[in-house]
Structure formats: C-alpha cells, structure tokens
VOPAGU-2260 file (C-alpha; in pm, 1 decimal, decimal comma):
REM VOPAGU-2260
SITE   aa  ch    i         X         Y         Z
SITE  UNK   A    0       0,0       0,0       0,0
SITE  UNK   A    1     124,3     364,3     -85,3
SITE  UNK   A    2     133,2     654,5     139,1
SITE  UNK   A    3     -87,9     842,2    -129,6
SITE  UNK   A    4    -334,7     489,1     -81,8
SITE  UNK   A    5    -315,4     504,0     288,5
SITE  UNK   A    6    -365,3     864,2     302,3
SITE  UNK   A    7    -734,4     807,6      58,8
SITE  UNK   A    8    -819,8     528,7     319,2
SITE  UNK   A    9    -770,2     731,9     612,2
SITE  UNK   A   10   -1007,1    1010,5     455,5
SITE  UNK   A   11   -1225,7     744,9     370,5
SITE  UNK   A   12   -1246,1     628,2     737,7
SITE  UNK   A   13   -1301,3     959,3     849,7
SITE  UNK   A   14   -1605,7    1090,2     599,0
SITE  UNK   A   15   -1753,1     744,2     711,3
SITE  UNK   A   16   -1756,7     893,9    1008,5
SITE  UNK   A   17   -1904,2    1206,5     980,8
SITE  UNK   A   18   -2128,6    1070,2     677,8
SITE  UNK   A   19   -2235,8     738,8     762,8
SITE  UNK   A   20   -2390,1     613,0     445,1
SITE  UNK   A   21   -2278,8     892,9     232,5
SITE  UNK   A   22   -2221,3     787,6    -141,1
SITE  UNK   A   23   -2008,2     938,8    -353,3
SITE  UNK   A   24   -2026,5     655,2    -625,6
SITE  UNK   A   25   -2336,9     608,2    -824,4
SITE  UNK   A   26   -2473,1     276,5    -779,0
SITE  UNK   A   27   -2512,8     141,9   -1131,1
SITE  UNK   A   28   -2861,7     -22,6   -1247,7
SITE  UNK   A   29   -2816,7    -235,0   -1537,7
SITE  UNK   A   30   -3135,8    -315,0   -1710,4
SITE  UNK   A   31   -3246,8    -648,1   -1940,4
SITE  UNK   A   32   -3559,0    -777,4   -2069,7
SITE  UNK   A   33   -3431,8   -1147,2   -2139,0
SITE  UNK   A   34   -3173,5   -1159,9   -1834,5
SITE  UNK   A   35   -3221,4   -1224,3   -1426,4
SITE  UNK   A   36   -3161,6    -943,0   -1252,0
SITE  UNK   A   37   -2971,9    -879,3    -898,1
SITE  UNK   A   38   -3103,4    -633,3    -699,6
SITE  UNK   A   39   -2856,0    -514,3    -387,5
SITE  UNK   A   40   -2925,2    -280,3    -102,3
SITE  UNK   A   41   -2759,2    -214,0     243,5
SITE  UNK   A   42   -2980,3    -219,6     593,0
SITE  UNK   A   43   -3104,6     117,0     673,7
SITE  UNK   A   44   -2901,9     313,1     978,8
SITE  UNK   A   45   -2898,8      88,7    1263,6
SITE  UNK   A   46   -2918,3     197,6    1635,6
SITE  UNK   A   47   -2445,6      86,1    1600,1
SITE  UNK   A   48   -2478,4     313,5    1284,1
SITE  UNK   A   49   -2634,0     604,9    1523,3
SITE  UNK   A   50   -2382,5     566,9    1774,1
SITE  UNK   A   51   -2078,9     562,5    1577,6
SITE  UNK   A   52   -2035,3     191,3    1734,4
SITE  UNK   A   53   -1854,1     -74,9    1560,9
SITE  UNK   A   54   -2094,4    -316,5    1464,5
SITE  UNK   A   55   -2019,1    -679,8    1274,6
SITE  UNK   A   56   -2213,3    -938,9    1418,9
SITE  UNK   A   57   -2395,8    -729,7    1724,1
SITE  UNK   A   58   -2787,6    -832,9    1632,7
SITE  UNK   A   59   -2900,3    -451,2    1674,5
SITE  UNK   A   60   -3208,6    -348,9    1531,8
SITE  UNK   A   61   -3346,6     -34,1    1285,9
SITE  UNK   A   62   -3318,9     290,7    1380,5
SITE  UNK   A   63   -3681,8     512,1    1311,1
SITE  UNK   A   64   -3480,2     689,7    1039,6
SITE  UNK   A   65   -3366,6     306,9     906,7
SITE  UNK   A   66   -3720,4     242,8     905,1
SITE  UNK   A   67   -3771,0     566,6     676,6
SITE  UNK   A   68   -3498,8     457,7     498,7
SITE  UNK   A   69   -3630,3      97,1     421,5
SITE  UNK   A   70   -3948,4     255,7     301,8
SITE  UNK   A   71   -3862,8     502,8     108,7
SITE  UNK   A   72   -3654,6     207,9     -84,1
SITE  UNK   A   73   -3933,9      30,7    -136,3
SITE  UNK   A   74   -4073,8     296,6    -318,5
SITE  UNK   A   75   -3805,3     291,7    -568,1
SITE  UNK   A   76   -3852,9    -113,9    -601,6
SITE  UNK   A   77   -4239,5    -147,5    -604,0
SITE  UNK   A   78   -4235,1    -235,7    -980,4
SITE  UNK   A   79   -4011,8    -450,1    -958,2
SITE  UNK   A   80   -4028,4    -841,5   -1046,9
SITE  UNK   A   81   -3857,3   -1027,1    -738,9
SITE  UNK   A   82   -3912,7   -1365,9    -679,5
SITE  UNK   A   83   -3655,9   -1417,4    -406,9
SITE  UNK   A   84   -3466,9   -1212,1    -110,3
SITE  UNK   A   85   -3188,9   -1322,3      49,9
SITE  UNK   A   86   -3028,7   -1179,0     372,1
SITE  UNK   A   87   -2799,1   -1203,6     646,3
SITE  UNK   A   88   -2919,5   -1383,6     956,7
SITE  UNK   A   89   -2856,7   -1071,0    1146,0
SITE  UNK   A   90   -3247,7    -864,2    1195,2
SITE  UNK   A   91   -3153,9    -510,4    1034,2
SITE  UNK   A   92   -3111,3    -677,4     733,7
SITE  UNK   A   93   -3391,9    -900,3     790,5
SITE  UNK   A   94   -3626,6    -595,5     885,9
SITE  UNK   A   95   -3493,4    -383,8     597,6
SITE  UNK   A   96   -3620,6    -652,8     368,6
SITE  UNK   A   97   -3928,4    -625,4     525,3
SITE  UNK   A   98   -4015,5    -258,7     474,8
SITE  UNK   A   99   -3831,7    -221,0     134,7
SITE  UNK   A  100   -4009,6    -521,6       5,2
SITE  UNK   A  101   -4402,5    -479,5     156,2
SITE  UNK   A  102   -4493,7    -428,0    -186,5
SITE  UNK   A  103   -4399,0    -787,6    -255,9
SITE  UNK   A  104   -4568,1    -951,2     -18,7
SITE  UNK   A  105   -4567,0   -1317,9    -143,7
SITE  UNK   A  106   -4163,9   -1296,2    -199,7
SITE  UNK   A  107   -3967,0   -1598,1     -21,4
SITE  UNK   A  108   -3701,4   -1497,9     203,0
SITE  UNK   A  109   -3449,2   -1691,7     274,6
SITE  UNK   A  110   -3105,7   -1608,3     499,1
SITE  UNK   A  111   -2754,4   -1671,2     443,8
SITE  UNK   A  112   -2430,5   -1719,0     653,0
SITE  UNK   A  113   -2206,1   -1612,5     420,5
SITE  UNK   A  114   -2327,6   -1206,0     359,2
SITE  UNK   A  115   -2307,9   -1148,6     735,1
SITE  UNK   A  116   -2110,3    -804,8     823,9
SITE  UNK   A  117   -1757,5    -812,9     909,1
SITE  UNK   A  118   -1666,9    -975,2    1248,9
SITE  UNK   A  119   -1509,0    -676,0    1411,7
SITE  UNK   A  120   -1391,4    -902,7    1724,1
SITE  UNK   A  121   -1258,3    -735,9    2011,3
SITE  UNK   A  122   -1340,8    -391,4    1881,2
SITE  UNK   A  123   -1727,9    -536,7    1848,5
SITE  UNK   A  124   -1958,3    -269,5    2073,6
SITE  UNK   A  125   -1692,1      12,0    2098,0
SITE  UNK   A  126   -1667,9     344,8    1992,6
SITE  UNK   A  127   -1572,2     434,4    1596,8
SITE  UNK   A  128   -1481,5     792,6    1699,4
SITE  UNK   A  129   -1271,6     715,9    2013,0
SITE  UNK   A  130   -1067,1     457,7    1833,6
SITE  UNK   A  131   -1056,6     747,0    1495,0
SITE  UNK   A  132    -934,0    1023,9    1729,4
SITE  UNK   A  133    -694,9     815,0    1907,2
SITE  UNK   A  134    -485,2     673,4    1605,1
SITE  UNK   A  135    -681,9     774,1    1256,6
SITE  UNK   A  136    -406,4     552,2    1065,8
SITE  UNK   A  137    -461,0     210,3    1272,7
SITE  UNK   A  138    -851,7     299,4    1290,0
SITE  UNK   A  139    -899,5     332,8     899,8
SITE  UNK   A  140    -619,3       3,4     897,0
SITE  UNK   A  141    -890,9    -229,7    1060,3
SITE  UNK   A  142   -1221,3     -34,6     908,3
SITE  UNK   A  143   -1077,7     -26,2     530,0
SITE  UNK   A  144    -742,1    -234,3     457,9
SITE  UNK   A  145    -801,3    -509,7     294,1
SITE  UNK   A  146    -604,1    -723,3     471,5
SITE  UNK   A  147    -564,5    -606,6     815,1
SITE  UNK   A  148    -792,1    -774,6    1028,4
SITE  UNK   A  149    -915,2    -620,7    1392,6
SITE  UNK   A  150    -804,4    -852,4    1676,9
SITE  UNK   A  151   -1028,5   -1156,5    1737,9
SITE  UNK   A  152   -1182,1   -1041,0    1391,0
SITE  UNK   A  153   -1208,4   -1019,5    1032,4
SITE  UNK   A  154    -994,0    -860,4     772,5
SITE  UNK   A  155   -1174,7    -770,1     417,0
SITE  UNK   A  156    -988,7   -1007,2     245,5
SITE  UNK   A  157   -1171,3   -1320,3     484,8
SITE  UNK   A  158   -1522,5   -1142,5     417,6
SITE  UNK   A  159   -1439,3   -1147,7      48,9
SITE  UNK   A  160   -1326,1   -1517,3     112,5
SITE  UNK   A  161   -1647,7   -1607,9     206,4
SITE  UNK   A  162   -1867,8   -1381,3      15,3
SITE  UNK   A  163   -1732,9   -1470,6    -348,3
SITE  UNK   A  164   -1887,9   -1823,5    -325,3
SITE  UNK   A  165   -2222,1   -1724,0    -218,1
SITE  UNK   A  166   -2221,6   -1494,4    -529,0
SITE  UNK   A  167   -2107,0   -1774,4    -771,9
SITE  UNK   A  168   -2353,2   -2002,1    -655,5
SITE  UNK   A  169   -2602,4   -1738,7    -660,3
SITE  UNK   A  170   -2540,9   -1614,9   -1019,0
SITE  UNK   A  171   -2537,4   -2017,4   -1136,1
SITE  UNK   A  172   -2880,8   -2075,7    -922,8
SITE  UNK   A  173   -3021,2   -1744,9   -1075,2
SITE  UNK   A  174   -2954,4   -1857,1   -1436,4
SITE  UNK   A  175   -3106,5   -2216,8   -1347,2
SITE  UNK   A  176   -3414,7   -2151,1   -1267,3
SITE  UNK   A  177   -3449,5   -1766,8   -1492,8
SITE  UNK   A  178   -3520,0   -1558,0   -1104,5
SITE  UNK   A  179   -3468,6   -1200,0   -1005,2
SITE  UNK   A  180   -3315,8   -1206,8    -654,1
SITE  UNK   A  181   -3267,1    -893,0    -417,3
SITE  UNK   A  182   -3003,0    -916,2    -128,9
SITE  UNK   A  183   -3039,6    -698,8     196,4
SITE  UNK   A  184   -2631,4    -700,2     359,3
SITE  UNK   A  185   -2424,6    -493,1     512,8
SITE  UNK   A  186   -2196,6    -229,7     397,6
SITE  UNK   A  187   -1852,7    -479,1     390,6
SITE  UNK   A  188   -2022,6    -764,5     241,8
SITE  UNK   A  189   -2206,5    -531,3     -45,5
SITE  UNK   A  190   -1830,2    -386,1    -110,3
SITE  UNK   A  191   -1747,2    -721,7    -193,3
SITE  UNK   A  192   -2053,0    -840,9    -424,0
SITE  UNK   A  193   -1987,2    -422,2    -633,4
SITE  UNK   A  194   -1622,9    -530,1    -664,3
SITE  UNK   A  195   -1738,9    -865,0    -816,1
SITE  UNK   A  196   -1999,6    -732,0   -1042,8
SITE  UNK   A  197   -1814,6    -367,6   -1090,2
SITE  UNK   A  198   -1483,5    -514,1   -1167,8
SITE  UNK   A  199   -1331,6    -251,7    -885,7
SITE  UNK   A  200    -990,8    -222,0    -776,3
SITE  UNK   A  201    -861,9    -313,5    -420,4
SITE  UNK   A  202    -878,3      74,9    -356,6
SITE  UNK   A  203   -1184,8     146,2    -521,4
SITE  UNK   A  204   -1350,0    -112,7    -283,0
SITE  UNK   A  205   -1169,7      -3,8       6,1
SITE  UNK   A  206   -1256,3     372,0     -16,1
SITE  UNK   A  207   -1639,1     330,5    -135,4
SITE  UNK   A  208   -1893,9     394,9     109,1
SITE  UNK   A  209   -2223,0     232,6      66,5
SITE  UNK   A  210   -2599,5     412,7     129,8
SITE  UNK   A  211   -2778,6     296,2     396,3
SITE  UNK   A  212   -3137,3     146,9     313,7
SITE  UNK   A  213   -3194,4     440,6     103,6
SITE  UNK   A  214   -3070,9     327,4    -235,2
SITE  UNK   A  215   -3005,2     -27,0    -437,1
SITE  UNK   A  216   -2744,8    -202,2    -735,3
SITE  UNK   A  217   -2892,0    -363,9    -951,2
SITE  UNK   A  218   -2695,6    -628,8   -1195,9
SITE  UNK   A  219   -2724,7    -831,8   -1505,5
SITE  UNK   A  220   -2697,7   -1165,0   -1439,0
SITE  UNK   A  221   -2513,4   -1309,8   -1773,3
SITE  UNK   A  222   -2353,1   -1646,2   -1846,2
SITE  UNK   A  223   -2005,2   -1580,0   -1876,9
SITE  UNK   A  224   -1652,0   -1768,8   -1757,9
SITE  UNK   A  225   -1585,5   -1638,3   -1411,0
SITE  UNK   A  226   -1243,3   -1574,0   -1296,0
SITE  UNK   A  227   -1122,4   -1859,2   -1062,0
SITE  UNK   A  228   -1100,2   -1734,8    -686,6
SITE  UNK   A  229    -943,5   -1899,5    -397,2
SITE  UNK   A  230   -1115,6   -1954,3    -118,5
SITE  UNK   A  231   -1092,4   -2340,8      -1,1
SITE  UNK   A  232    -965,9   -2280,0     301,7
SITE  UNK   A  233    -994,9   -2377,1     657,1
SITE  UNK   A  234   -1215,1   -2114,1     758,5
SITE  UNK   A  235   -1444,3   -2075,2     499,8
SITE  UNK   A  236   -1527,0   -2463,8     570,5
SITE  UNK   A  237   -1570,1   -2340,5     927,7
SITE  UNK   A  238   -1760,6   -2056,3     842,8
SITE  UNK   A  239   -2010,1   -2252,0     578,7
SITE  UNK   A  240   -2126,8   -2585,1     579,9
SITE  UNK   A  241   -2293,7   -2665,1     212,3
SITE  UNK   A  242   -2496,5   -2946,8     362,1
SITE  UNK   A  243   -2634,6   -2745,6     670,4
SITE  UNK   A  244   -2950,5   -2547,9     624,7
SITE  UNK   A  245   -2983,5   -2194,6     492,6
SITE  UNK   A  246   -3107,8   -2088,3     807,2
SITE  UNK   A  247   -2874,9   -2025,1    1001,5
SITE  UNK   A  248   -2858,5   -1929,2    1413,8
SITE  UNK   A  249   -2743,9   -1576,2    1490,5
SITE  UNK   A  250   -2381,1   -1535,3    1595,5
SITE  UNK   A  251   -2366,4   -1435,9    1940,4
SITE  UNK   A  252   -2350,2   -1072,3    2010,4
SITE  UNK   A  253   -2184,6   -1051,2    2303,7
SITE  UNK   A  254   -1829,7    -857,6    2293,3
C-alpha cells in the first residue's frame, strides 16, 4: 500500500464517520428484458450506525430513520419483479427486507451465513470515533485495509473469502431456474458483491462507502466464464457448511 493509498483510506475512514452512508459513487442499475436481474441494497441506519459503534455481528435493530430509509426504498422497487430475497441472519437486514419489500408480499425470504457483516472481534460494541481520534491511521487500517484484520476479527480479504462463493452459486442458481433475486447485507459484504460485479480495484472497494437502506445495485446476471477465486480454506469450511440449512442461528452478540 502507498502513502498516497493510505492517506485516501484514512479520509475514507473519516467521511464514514461524519457521513455514515454517504455515497459518492453512483450505484449502477443495469437493465435487461431477457436476463435475471440482482437487486442489492444495504440495511437502513442501525441503532451501532447512530452511535458511531462498531458493529459486525452485534444483532441490533433499525433505527426510526432506518425504518424511513427501508421505506422510502421500497418505493423505488415497487415495480419490480422479485421472486426471491436473500439476507444475512442478522435482523436489520432481515427488517430492511421487510419494509423495502411490503410491496412484494408473497416474496420468499431466505437467509444466508455467508453475507453477514464483518466480524469486528474485540473492537465489536466500541466506539468508531474514540478509536478514529486516538490513532486515525490504525482505525482506517482495521475499518478499510483489505487485509488487516481487527483482533479476534475479520480482515476484508476473509469477508471477500467467504462472500465470493455465495455470489457464484447465486449467479449459477439465478440462471437455473431464470429468477430475479434482491439481497439486503451490510456495507462490507455489499463492497465485496460491487467489486465482483463492478470489476473494482482493491482501492476502489476499500474507499467506497455504501448508502444505507436508502438506495439499491442492480446487476445483469449473464452467463459468462468467471475468474477462478481462492477460497478453499480452513475457515471458509468453518464458516459454511454446504450441507447445513440456509437458516442459520445468529452469531452471538456478546463482545
């Protein structure tokens, strides 16, 4: 990593801060008439995103304004053909779904391990800003490297691990059986599926800053020769069990 990278990170971190949600990069809405679509949105502002707390796997719930959010999405997806929604286990994505989506309500919703948020570890339930005025270089480090993970926690680079596989089987499932499929995440597992599908750099994905609940990606889903990725490894097998249920129980959110 450059000092001219580091120094774009750092800022990144800090906007983040002071904008939660704030997006500088349009989120791109491809269009077909013959092809499956995938529809992608973030959870609106959770009661973590209010306070500036890091997050991952805490099960916190919608903030009134992430209810607003999640609403005034669904407005913008109401004509919309969806036949299936997949989220994380975790409820602000699951509640998000809810409100964006009440205008589909026969849609099957299912959940998935794999587009959880980013285990923050022991940084889980503590303060963004404390951490941001105390060191700004180590803060952005474990919020936006790629692979620097926080202690006891996830780097990018493991999310990305994880996430990758969910979207190959998804895009192979998708083409199977001709659906349009909408996935409520979280803002680390969404910068993985726009670096898939928008073919971003390292940095690009790094810096980006996802809106919160108020604003979707939506994809063409094509038949075309993905590029190979690695991620047989010890703790994706950990992580995901293919012959377990979709379902899966809610990681524990104590710190």
């Amino acid at each position: 990593m450059t000092e001219q990278d580091m120094q774009l990170i750092v800022k990144a971190a800090q906007d983040s801060i002071d904008h939660p949600g704030a997006n500088a990069r349009p989120l791109p809405k491809n269009e077909s008439e013959t092809q499956p679509l995938l529809i992608v949105f973030r959870h609106g502002e959770s009661e973590d995103n209010l306070l500036k707390i890091f997050s991952g796997w805490r099960d916190v719930g919608l903030t009134p304004r992430g209810v607003q959010q999640a609403m005034a999405l669904a407005e913008l997806l109401k004509n919309k053909k969806i036949d299936v929604c997949i989220t994380s286990p975790l409820r602000r994505t699951l509640d998000t779904a809810k409100y964006a989506l009440k205008y589909h309500p026969h849609i099957k919703i299912e959940t998935d391990q794999r587009i959880i948020e980013r285990n923050y570890g022991d940084l889980m339930g503590t303060s963004k800003e404390e951490l941001q005025m105390k060191n700004p270089e180590l803060a952005a480090k474990y919020r936006r490297a790629y692979d620097f993970p926080p202690p006891n926690g996830e780097s990018l680079e493991m999310v990305e691990t994880r996430v990758t596989p969910f979207i190959l089987e998804l895009k192979e499932r998708m083409l199977r059986d001709r659906i349009n499929v909408a996935i409520s995440c979280h803002g680390n597992s969404m910068r993985i599926i726009r670096r898939h599908f928008e073919k971003l750099t390292l940095l690009e994905m790094c810096i980006l800053e996802n809106p919160l609940g108020s604003d979707y990606a939506q994809y063409v889903i094509e038949k075309k020769k993905d590029l190979t990725y690695k991620y047989s490894s010890e703790y994706l097998k950990d992580l995901y069990n293919p012959k377990a249920p979709r379902s899966i129980i809610v990681p524990s959110t104590s710190n």
